[in-house]
N, CA, C and O atoms as a MOPAC input file, in Angstrom:
PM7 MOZYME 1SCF
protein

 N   -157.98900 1   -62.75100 1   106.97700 1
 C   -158.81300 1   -62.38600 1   105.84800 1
 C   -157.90700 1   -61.68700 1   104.84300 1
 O   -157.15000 1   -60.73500 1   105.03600 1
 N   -158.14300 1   -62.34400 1   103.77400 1
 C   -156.99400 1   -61.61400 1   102.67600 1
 C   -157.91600 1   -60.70800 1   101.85400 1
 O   -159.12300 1   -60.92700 1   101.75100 1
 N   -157.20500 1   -59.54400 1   101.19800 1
 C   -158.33100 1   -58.78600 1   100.75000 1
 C   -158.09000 1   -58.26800 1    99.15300 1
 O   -158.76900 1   -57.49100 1    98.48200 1
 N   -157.09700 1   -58.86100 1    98.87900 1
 C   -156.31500 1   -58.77000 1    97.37500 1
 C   -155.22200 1   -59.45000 1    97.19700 1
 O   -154.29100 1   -59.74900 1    97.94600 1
 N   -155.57300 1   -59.75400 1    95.57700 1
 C   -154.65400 1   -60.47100 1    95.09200 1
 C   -154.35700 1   -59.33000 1    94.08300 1
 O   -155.11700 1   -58.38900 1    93.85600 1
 N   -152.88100 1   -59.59000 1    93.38300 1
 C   -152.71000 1   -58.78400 1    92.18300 1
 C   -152.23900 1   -59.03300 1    90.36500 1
 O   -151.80200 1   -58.49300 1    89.34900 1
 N   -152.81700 1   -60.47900 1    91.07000 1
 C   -152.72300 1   -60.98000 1    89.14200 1
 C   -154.03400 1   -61.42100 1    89.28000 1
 O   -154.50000 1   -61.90600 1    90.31100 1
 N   -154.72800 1   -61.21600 1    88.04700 1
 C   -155.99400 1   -61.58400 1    87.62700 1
 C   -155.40300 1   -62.59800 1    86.85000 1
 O   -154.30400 1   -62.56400 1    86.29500 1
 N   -156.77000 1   -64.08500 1    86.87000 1
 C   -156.52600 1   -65.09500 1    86.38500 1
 C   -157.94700 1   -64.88500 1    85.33700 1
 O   -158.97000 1   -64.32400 1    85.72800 1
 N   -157.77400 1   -65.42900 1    84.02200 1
 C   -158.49400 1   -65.57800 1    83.30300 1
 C   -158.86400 1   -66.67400 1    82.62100 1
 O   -158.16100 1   -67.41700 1    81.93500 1
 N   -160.24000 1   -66.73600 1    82.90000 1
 C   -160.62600 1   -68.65300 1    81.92900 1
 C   -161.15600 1   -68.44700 1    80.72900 1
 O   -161.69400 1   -67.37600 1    80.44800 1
 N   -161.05500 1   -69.53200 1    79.81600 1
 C   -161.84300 1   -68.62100 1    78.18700 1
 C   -162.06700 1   -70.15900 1    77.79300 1
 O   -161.29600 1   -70.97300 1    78.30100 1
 N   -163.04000 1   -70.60100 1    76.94900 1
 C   -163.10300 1   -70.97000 1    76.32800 1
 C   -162.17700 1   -71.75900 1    75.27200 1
 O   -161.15200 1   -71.21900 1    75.68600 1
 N   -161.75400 1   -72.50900 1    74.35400 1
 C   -161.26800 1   -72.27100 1    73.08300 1
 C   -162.04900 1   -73.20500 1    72.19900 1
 O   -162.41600 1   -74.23700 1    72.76100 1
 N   -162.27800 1   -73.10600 1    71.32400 1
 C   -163.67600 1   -73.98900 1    70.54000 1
 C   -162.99600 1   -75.04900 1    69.85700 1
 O   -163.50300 1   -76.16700 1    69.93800 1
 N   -161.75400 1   -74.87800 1    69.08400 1
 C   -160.92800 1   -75.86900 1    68.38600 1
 C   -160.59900 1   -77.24600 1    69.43800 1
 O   -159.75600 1   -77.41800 1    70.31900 1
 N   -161.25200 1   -77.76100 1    69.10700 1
 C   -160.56100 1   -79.77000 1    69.80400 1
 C   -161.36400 1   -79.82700 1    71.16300 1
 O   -161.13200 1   -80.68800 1    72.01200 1
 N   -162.37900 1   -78.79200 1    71.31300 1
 C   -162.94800 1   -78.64400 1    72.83100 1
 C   -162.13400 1   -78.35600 1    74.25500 1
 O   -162.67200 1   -78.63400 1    75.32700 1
 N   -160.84400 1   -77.79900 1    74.19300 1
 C   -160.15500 1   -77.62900 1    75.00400 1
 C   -160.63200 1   -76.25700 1    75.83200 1
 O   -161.26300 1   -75.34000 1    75.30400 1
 N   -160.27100 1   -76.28700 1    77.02900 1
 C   -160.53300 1   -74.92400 1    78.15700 1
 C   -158.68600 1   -74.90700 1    78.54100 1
 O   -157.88500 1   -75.73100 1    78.98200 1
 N   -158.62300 1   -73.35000 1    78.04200 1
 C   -156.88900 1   -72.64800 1    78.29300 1
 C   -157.34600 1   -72.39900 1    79.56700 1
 O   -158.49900 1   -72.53900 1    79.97600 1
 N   -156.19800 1   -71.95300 1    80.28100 1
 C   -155.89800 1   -71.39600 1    81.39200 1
 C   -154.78600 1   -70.58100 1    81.50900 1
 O   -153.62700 1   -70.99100 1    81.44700 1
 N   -155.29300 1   -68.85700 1    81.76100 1
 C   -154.32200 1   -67.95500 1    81.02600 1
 C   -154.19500 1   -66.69700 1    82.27100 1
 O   -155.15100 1   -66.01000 1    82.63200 1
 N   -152.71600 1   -66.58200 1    82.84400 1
 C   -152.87300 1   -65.48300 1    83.79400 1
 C   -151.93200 1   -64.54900 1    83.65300 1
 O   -150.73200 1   -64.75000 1    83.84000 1
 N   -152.65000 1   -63.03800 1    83.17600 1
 C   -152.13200 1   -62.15700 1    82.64300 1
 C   -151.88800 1   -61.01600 1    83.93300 1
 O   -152.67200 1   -60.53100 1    84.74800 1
 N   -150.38200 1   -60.83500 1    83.69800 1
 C   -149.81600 1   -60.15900 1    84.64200 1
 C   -150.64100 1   -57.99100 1    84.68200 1
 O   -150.67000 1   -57.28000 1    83.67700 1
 N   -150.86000 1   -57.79900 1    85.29400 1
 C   -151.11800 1   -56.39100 1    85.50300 1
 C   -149.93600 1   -55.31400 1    85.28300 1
 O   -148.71500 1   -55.28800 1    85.43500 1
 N   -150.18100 1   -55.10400 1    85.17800 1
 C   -148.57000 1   -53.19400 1    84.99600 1
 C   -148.26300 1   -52.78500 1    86.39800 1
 O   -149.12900 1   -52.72700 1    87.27100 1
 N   -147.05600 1   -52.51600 1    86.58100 1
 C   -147.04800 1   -51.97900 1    88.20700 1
 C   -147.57600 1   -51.05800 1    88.32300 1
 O   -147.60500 1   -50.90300 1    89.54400 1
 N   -148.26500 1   -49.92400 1    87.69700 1
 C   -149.42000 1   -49.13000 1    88.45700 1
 C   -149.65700 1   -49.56400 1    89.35200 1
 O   -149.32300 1   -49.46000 1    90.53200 1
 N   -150.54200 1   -50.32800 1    88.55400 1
 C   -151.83200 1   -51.42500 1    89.51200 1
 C   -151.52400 1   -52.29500 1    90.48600 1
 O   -152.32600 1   -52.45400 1    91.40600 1
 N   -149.98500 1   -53.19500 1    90.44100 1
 C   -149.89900 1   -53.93000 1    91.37300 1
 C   -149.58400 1   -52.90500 1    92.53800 1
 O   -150.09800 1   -53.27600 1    93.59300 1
 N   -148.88200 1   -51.72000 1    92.63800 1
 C   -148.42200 1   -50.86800 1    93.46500 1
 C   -149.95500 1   -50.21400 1    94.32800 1
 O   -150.31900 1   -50.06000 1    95.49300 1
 N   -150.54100 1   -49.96100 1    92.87900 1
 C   -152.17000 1   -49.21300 1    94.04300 1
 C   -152.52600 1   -50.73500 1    94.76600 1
 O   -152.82100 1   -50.75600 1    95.96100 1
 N   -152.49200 1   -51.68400 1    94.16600 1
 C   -153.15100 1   -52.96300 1    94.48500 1
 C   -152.48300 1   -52.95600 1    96.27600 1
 O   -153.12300 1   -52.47000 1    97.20800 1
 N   -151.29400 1   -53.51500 1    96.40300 1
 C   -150.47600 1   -53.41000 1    97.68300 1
 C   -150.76100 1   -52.57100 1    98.59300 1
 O   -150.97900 1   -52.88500 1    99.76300 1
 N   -150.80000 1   -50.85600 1    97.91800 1
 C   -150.86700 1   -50.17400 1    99.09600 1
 C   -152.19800 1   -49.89400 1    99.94700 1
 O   -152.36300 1   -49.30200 1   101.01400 1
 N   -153.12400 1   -50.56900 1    99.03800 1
 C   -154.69100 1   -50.67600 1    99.01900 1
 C   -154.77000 1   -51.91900 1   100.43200 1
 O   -155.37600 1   -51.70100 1   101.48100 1
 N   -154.03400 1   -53.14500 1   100.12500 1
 C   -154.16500 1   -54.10300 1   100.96800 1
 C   -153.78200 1   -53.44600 1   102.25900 1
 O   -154.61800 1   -53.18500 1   103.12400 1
 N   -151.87700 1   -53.05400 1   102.43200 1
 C   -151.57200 1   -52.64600 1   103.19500 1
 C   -152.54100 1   -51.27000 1   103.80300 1
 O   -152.13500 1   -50.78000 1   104.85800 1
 N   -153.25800 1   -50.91600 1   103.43800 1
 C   -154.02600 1   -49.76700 1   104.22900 1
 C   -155.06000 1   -50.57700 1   104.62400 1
 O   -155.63400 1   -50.09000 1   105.59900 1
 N   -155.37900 1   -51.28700 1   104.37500 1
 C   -156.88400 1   -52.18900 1   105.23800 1
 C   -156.44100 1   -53.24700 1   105.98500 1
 O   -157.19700 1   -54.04700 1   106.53700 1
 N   -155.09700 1   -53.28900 1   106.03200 1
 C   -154.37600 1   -53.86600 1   107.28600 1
 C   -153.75000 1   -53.11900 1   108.33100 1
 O   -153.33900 1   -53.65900 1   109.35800 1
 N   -153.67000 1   -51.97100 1   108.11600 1
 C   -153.34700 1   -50.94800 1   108.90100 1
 C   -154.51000 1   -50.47700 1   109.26300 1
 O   -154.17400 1   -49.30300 1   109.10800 1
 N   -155.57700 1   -50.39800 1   109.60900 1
 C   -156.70600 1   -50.07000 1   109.63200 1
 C   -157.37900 1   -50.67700 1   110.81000 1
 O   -157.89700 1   -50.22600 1   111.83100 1
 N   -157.10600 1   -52.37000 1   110.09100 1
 C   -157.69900 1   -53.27800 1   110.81000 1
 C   -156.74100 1   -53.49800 1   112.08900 1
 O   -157.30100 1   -53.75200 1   113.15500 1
 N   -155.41200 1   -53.42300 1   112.05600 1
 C   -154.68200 1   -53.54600 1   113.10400 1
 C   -154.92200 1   -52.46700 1   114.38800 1
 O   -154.87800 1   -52.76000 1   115.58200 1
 N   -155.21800 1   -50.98200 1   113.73200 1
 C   -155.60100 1   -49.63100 1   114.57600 1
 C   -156.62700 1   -49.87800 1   115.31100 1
 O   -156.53500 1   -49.50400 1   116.48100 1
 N   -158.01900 1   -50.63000 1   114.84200 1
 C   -158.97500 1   -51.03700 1   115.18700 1
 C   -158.74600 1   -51.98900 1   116.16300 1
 O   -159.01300 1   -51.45700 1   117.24100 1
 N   -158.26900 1   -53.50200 1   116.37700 1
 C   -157.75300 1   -54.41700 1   117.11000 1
 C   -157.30400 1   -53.60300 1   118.50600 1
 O   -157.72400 1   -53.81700 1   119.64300 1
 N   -156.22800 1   -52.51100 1   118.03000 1
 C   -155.14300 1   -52.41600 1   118.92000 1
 C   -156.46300 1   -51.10400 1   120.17000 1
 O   -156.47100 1   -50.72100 1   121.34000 1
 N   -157.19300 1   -50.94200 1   119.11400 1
 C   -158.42100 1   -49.90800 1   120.36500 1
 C   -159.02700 1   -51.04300 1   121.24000 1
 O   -159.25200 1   -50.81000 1   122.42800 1
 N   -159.25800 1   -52.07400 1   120.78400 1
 C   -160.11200 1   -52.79700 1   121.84800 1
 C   -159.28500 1   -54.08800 1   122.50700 1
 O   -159.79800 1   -54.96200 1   123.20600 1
 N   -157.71100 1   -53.99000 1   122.07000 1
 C   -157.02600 1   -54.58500 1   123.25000 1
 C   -156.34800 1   -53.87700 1   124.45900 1
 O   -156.50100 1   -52.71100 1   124.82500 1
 N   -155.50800 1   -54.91900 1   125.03100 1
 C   -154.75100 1   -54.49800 1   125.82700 1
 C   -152.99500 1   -54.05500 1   125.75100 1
 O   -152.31000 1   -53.25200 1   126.38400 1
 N   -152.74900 1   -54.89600 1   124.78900 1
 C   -151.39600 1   -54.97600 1   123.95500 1
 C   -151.02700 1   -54.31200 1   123.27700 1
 O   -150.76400 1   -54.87100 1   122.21200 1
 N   -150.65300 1   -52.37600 1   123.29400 1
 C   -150.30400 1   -51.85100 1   122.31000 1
 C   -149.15400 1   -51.69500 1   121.84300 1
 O   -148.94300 1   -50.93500 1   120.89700 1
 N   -147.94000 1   -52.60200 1   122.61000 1
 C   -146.60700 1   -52.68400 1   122.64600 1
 C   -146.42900 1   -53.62500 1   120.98600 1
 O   -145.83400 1   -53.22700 1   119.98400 1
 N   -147.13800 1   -54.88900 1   121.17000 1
 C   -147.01800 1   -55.67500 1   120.15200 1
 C   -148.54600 1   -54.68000 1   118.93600 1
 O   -148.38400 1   -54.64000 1   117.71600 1
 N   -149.09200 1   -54.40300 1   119.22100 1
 C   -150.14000 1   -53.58100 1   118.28300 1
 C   -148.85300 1   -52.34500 1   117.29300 1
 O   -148.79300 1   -52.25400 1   116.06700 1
 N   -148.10200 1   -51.66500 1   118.17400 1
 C   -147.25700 1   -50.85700 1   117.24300 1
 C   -146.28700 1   -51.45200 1   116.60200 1
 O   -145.86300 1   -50.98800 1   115.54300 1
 N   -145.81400 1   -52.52400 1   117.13000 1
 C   -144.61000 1   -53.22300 1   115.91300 1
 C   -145.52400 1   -53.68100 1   115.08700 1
 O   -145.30600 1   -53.21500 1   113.96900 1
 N   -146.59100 1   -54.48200 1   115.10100 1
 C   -147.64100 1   -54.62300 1   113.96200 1
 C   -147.55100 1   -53.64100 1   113.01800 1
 O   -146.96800 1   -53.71200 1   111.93600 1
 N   -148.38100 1   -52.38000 1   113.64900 1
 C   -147.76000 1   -51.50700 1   112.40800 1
 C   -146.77700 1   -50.94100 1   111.87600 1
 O   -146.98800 1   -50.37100 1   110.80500 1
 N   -145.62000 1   -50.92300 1   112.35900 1
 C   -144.61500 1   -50.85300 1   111.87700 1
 C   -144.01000 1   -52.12900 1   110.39800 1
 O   -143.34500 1   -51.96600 1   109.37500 1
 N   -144.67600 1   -53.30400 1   111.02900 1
 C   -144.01700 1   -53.78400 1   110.06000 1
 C   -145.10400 1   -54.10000 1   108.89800 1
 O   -144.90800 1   -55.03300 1   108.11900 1
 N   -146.32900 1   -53.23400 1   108.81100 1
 C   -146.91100 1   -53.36900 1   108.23000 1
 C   -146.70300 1   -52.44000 1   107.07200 1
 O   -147.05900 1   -52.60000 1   105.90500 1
 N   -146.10800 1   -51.51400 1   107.57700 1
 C   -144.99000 1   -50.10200 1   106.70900 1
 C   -144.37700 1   -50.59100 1   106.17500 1
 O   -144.42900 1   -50.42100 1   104.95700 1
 N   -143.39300 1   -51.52300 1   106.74400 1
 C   -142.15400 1   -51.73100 1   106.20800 1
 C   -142.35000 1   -52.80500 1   104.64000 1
 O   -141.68300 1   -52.96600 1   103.61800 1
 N   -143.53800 1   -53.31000 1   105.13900 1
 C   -144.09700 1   -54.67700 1   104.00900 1
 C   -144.42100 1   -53.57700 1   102.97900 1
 O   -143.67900 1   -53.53300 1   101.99900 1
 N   -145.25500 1   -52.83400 1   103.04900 1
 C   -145.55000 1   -51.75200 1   102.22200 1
 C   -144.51200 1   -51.13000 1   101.38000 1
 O   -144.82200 1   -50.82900 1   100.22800 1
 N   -143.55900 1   -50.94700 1   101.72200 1
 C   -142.10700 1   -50.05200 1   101.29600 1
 C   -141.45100 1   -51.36000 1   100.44300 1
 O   -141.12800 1   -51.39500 1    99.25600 1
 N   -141.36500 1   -52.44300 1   101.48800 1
 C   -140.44400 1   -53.29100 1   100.68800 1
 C   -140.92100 1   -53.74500 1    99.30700 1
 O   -140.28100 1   -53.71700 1    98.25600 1
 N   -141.73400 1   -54.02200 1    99.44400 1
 C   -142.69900 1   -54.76400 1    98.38100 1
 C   -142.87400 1   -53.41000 1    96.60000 1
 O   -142.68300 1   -53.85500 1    95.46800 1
 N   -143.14200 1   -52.31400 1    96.79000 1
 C   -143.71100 1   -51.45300 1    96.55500 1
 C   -142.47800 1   -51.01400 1    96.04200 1
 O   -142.54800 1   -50.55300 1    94.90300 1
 N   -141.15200 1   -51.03200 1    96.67100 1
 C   -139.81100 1   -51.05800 1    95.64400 1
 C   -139.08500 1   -52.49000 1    94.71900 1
 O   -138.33100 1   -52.64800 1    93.75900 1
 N   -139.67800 1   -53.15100 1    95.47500 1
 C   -139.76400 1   -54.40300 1    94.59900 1
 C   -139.96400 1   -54.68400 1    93.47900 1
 O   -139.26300 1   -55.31100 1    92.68400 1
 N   -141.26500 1   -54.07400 1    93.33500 1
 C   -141.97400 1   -53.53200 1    91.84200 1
 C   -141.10100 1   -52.88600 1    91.41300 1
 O   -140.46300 1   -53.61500 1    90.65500 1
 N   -140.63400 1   -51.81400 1    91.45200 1
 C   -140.24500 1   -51.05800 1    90.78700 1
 C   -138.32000 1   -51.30500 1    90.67100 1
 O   -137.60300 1   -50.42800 1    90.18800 1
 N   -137.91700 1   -52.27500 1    91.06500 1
 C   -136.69900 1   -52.43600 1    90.97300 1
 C   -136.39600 1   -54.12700 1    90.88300 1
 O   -135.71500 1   -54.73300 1    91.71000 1
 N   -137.06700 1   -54.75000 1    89.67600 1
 C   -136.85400 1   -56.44500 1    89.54100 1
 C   -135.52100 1   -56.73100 1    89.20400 1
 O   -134.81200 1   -56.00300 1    88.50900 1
 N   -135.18700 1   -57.80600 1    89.70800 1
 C   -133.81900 1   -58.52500 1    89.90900 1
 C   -132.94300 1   -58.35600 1    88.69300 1
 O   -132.93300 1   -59.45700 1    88.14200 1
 N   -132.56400 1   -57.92100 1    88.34400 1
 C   -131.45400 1   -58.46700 1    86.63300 1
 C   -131.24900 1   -59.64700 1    86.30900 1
 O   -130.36800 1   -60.28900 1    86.88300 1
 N   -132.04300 1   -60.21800 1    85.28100 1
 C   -131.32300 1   -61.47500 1    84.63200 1
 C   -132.41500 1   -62.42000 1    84.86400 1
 O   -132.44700 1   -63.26700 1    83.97200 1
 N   -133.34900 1   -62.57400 1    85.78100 1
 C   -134.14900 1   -63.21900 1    86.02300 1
 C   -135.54300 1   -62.79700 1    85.38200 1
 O   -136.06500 1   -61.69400 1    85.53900 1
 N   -136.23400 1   -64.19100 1    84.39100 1
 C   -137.10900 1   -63.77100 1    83.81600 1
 C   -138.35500 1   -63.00100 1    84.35700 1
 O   -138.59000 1   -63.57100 1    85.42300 1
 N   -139.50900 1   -61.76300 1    84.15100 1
 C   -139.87600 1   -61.40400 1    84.54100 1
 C   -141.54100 1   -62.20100 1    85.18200 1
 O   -142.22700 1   -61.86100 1    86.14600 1
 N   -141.64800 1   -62.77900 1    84.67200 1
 C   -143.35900 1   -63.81500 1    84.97500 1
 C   -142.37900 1   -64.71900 1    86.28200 1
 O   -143.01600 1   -64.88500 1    87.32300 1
 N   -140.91500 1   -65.29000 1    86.27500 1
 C   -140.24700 1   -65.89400 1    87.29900 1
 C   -140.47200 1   -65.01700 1    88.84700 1
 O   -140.74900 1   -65.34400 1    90.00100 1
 N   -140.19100 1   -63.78900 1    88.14800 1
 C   -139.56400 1   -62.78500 1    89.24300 1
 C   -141.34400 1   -62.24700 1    89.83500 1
 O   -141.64700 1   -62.62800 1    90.96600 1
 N   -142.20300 1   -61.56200 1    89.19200 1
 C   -143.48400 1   -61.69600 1    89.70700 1
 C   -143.90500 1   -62.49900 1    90.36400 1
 O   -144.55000 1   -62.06900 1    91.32100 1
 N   -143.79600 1   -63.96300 1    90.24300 1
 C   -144.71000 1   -64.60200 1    90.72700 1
 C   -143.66600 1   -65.25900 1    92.10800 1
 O   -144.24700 1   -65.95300 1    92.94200 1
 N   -142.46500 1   -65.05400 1    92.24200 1
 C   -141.71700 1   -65.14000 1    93.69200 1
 C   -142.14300 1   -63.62900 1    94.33600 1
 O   -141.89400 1   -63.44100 1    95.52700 1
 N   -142.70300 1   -62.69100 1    93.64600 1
 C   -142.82100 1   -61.38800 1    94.54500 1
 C   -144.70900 1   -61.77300 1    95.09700 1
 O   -145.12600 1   -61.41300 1    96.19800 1
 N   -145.39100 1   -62.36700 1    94.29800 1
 C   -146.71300 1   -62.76500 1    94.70000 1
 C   -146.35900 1   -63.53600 1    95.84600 1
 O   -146.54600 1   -63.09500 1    96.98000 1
 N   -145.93800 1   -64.48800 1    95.66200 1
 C   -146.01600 1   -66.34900 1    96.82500 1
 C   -145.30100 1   -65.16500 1    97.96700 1
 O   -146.02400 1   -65.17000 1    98.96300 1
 N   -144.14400 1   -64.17300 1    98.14600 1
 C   -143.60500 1   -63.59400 1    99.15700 1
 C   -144.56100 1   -62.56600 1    99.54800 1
 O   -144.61700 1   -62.47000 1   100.77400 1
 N   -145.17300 1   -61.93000 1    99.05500 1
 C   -146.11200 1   -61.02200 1    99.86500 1
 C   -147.36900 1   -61.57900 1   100.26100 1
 O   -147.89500 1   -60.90300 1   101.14500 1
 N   -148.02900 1   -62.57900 1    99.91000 1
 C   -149.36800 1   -63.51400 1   100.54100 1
 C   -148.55500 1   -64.15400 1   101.64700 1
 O   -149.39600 1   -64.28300 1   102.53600 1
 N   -147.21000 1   -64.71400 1   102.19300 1
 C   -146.71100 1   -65.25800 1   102.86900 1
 C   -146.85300 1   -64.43400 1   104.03700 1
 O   -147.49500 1   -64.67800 1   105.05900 1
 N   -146.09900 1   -63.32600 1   103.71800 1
 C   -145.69100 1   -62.21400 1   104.80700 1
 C   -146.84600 1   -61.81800 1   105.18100 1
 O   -147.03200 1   -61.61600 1   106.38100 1
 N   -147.92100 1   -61.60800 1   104.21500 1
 C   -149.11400 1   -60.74600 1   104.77400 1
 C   -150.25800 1   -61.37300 1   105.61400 1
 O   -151.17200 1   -60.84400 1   106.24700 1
 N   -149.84500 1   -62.93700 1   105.37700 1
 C   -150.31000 1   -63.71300 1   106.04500 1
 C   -150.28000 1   -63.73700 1   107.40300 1
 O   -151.20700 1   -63.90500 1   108.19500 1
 N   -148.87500 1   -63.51200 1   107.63300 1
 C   -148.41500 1   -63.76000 1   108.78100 1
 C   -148.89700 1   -62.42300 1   109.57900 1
 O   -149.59200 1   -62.51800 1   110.59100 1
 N   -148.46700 1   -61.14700 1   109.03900 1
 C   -149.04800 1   -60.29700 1   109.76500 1
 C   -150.59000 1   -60.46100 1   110.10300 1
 O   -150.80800 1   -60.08800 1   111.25500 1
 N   -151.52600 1   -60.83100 1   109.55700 1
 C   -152.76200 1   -61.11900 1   109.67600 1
 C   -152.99300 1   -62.18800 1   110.73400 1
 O   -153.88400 1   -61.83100 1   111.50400 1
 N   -152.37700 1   -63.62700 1   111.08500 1
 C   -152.25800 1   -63.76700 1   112.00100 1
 C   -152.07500 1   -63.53500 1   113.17700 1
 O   -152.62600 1   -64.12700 1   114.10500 1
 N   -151.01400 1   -62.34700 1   113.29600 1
 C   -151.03800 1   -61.38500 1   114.01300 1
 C   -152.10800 1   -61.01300 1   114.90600 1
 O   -152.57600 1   -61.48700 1   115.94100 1
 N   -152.38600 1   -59.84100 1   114.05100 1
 C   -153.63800 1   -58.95400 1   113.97000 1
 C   -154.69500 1   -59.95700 1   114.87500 1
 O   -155.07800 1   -59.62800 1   115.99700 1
 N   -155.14300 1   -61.35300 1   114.14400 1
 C   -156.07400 1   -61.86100 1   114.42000 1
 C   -155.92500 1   -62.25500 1   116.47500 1
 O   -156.77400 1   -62.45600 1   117.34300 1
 N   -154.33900 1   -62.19700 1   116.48100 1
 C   -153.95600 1   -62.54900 1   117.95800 1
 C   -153.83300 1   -61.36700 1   118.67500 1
 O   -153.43800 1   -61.58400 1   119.82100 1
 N   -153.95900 1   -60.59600 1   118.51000 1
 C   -154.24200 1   -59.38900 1   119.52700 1
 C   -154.62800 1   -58.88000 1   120.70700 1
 O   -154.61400 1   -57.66200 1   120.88700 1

């Protein structure tokens, strides 16, 4: 279960020639940063929860561990983009890499 995304996509109208744009406006890292640590805490949450009603708390604590570490990495990510590489380039390889990863931890989780 994914529980955030952090670019809002926007549809509009445009009245000239009857055309429909398709327009997705990037957020400020504030927001992508609360956005992340927001996810990462309701995956940490949900993993704490899992790990009470299994048996496996060996693989339950590297879960959270690397659910930290996704948190940290990501979260300096933002705040330290690549040099030289355009920035809508560099966002949207930091989006496709954190739905990947967070995926996977969620798989996880779900195997518990």
């Amino acid at each position: 279960m994914l529980y955030g995304i952090f670019f809002v996509s926007l549809t509009f109208e445009i009245d000239k020639n009857n055309k429909t744009k398709e327009e997705t406006i990037m957020a400020n890292k504030r927001n992508l940063k609360r956005d992340i640590n927001l996810f990462c805490e309701n995956l940490f949450t949900e993993c704490v929860a899992a790990s009470l009603y299994g048996n496996n708390t060996d693989s339950a604590k590297a879960l959270l561990f690397s659910i930290i570490k996704l948190q940290t990495e990501f979260t300096c990510r933002i705040s330290h983009p690549e040099p030289g590489m355009p920035a809508k380039v560099y966002f949207k390889k930091l989006r496709e890499d954190f739905v990947s990863k967070a995926s996977e931890i969620i798989d996880q989780i779900n195997n518990l």
